[in-house]
C-alpha beads as a LAMMPS data file, in Angstrom:
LAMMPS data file: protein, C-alpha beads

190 atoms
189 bonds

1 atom types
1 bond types

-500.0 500.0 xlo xhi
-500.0 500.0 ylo yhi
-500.0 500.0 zlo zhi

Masses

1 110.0

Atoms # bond

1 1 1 351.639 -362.401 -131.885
2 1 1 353.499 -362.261 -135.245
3 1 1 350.146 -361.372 -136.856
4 1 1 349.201 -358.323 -134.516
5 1 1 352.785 -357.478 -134.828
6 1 1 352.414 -357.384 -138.724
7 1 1 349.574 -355.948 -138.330
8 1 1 350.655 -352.981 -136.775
9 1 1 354.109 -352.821 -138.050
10 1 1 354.309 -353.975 -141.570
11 1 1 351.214 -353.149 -143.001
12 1 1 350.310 -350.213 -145.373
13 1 1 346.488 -349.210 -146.067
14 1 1 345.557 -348.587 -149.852
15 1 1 341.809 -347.346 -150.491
16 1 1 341.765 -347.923 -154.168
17 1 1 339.717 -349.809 -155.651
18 1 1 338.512 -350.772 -151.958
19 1 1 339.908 -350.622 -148.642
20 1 1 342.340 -352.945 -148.078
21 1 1 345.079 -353.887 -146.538
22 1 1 348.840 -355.610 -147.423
23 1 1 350.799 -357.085 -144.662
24 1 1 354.388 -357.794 -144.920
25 1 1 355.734 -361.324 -142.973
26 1 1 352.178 -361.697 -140.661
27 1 1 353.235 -365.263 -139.957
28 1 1 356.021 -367.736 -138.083
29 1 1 358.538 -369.397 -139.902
30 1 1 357.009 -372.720 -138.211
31 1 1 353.639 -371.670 -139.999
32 1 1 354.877 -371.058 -142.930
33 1 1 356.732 -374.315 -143.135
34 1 1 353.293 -376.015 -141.990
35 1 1 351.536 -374.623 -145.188
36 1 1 354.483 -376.102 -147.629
37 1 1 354.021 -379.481 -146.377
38 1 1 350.233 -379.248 -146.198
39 1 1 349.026 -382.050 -148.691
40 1 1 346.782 -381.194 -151.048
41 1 1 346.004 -382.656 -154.569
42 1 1 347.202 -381.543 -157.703
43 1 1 344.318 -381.260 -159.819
44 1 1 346.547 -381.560 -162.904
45 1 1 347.239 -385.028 -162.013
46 1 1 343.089 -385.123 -162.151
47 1 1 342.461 -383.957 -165.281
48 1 1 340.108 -381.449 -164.253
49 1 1 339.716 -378.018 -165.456
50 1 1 339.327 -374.855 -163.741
51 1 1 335.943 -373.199 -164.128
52 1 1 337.038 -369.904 -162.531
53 1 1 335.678 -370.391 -158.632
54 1 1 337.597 -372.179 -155.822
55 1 1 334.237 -374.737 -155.494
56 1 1 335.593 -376.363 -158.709
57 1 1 332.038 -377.524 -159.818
58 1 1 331.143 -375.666 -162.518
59 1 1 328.798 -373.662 -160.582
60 1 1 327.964 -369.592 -160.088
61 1 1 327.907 -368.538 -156.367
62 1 1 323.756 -369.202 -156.297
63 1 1 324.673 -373.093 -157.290
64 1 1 326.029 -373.749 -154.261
65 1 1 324.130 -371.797 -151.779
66 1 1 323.128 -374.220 -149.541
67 1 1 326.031 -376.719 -150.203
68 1 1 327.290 -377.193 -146.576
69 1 1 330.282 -379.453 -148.159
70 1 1 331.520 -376.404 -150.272
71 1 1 330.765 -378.700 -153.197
72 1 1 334.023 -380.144 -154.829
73 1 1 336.593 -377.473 -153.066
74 1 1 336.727 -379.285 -149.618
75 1 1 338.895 -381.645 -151.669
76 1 1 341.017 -379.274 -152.799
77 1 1 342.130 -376.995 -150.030
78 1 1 342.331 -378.062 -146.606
79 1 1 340.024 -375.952 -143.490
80 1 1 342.292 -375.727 -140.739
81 1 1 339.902 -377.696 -138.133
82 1 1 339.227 -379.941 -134.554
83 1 1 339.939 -383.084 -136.513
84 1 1 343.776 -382.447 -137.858
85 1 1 344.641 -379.715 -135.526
86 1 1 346.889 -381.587 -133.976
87 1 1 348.985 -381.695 -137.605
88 1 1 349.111 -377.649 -137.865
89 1 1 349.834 -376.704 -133.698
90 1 1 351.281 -373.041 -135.724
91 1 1 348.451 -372.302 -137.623
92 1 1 346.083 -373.434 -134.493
93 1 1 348.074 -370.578 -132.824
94 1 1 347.383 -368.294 -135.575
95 1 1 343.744 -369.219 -135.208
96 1 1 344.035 -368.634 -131.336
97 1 1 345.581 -365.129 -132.116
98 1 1 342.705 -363.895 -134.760
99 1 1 340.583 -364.765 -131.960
100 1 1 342.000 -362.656 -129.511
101 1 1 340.165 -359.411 -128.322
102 1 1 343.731 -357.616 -128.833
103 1 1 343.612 -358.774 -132.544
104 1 1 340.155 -358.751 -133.268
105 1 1 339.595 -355.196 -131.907
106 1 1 342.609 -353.869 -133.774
107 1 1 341.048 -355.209 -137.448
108 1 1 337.539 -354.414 -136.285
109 1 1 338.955 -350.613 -135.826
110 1 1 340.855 -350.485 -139.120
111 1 1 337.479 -352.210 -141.248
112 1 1 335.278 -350.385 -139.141
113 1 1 332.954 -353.064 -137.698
114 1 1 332.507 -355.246 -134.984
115 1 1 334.359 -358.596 -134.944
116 1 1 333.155 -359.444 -131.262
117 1 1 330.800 -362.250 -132.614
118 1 1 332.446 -363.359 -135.551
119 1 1 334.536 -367.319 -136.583
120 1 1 337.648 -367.447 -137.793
121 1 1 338.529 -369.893 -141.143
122 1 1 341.662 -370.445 -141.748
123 1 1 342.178 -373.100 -144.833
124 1 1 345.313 -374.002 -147.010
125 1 1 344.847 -373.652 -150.573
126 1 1 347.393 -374.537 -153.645
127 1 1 346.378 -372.829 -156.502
128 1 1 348.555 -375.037 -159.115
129 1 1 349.361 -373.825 -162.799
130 1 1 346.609 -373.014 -164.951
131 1 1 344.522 -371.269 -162.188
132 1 1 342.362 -368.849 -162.378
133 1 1 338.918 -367.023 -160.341
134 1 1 336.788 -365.111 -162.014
135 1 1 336.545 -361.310 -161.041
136 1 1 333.817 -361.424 -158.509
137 1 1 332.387 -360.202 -155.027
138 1 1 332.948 -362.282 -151.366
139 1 1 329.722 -362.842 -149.974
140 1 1 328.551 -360.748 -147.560
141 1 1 328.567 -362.921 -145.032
142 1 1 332.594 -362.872 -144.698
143 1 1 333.374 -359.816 -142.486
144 1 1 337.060 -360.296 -143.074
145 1 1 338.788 -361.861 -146.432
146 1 1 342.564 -362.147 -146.398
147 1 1 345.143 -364.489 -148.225
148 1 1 348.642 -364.795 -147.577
149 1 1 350.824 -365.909 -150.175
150 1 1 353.066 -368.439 -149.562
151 1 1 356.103 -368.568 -152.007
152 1 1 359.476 -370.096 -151.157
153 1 1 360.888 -370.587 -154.436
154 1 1 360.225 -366.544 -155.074
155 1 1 357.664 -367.261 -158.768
156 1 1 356.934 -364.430 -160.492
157 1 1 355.319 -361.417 -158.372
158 1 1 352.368 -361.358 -161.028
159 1 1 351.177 -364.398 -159.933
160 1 1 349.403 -362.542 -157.173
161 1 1 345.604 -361.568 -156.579
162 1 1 344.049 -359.012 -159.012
163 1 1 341.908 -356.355 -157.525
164 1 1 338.916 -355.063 -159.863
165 1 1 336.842 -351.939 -159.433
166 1 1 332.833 -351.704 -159.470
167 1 1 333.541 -351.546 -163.823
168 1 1 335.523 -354.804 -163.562
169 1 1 338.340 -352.323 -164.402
170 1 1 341.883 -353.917 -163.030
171 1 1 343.471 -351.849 -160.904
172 1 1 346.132 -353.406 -159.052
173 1 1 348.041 -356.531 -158.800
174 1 1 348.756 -357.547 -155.095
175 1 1 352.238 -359.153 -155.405
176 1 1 352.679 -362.816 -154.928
177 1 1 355.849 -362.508 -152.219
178 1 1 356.706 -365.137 -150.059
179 1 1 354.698 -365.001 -146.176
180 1 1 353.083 -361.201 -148.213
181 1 1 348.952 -360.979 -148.048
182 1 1 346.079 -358.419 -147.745
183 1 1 342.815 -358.166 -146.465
184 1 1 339.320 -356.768 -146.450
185 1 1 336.217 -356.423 -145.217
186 1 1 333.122 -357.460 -147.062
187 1 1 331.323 -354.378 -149.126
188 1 1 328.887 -353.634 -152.014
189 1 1 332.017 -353.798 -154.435
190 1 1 334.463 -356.304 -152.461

Bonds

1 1 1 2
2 1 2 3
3 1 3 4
4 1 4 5
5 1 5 6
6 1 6 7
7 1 7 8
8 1 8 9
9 1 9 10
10 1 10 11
11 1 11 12
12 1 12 13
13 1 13 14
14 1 14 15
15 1 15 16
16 1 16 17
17 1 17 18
18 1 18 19
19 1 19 20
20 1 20 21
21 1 21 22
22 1 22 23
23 1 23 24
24 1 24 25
25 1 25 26
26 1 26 27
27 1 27 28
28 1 28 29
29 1 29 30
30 1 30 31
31 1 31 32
32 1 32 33
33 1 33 34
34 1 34 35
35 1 35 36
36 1 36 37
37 1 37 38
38 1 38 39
39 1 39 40
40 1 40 41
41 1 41 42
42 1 42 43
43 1 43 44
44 1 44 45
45 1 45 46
46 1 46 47
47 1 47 48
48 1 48 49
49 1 49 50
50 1 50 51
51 1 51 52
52 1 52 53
53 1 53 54
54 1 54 55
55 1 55 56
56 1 56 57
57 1 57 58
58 1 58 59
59 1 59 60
60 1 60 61
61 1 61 62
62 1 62 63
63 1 63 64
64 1 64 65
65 1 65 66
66 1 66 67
67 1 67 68
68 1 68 69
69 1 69 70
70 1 70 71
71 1 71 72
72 1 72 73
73 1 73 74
74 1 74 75
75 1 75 76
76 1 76 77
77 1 77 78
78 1 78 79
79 1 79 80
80 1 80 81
81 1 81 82
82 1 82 83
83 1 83 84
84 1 84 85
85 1 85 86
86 1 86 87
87 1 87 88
88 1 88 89
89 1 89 90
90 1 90 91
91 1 91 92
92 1 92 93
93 1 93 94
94 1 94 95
95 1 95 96
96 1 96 97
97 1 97 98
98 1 98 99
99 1 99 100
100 1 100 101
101 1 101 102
102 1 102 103
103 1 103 104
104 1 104 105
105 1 105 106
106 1 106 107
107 1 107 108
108 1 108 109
109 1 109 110
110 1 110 111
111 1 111 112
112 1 112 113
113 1 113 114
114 1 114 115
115 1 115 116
116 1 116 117
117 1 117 118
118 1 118 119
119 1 119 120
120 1 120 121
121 1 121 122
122 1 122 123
123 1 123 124
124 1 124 125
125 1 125 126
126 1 126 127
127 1 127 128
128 1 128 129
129 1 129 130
130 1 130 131
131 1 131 132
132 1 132 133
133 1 133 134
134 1 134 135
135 1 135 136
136 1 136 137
137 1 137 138
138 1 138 139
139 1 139 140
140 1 140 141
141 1 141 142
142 1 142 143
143 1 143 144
144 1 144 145
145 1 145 146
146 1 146 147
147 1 147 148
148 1 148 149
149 1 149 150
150 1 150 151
151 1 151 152
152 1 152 153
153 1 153 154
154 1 154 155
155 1 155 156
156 1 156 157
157 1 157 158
158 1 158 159
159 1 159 160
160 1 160 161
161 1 161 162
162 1 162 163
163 1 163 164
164 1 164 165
165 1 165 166
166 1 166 167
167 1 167 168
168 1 168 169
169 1 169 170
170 1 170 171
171 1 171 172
172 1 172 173
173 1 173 174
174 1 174 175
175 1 175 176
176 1 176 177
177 1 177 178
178 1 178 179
179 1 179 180
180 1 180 181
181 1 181 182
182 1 182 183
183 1 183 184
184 1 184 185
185 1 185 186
186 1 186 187
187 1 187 188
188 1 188 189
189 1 189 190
């Protein structure tokens, strides 16, 4: 229960420019070595530039409502899933543990809402030199966003997620540190 554990232990709350939350080591060793040796393309080799969403089709969000493929990103990142479970048994037990009442209680008291009905995703991305998103809001639909940074060969700390306010002001930098992440819960400026 590394993730409860982090959770609970190694977390710290910040309420500016949202709510959200930074956890310190939330997964295994065996996970994190899992993620590294996830394949995924390197879109450099591709010769395809980055438009500023994770979709990678040139689209706004309204584009590809309705896209059950995810457009162009399902070739990019790899959904943690039935089919190649049996390739990631570590991050199929941090799936099992998000779905946990223990763990989904815990984050459904810090956010505030239920979780009792909700899915867990869990997909590996790579975002490669030359990446960028544009500042924007999840969709509502996603209770819970998180990311957890992966970074064994300890790149610069900058290289991590930029948090906006509601004036597209930056505020903070969450740091890009090695098994180090945040989450949040979905809101009218999240």
């Amino acid at each position: 229960m590394e993730f409860l554990n982090s959770l609970k232990k190694r977390s710290k709350h910040y309420s500016s420019p949202f709510d959200h939350w930074e956890l310190n080591e939330p997964l295994t060793k065996e996970a994190l070595e899992e993620i590294c040796n996830t394949e995924i393309i390197d879109l450099t080799e591709k010769n395809i530039n980055y438009d500023g969403t994770r979709a990678i089709d040139g689209g706004e969000g309204q584009f590809r409502k309705g896209i059950l493929s995810g457009g162009k990103a399902t070739k990019f990142r790899c959904f943690i899933e039935k089919e190649n479970s049996k390739n990631f048994p570590h991050l199929i037990n941090l799936i099992e543990e998000l779905r946990s009442k223990d763990t989904y209680n815990y984050i459904g008291e810090l956010v505030k809402k239920d979780l009792t009905n909700s899915h867990v995703r869990v997909e590996v991305i790579c975002d490669r030199q030359g990446f960028w998103l544009k500042p924007h809001c999840d969709i509502e639909e996603k209770l819970i966003s998180g990311l957890i940074f992966v970074n064994p060969f300890n790149e610069a700390e900058n290289l991590g997620t930029d948090l906006y306010d509601e004036n597209l002001t930056k505020i903070k930098t969450v740091p890009y540190k090695d098994n180090y992440g945040y989450f949040f819960t979905s809101g009218p400026n999240t």
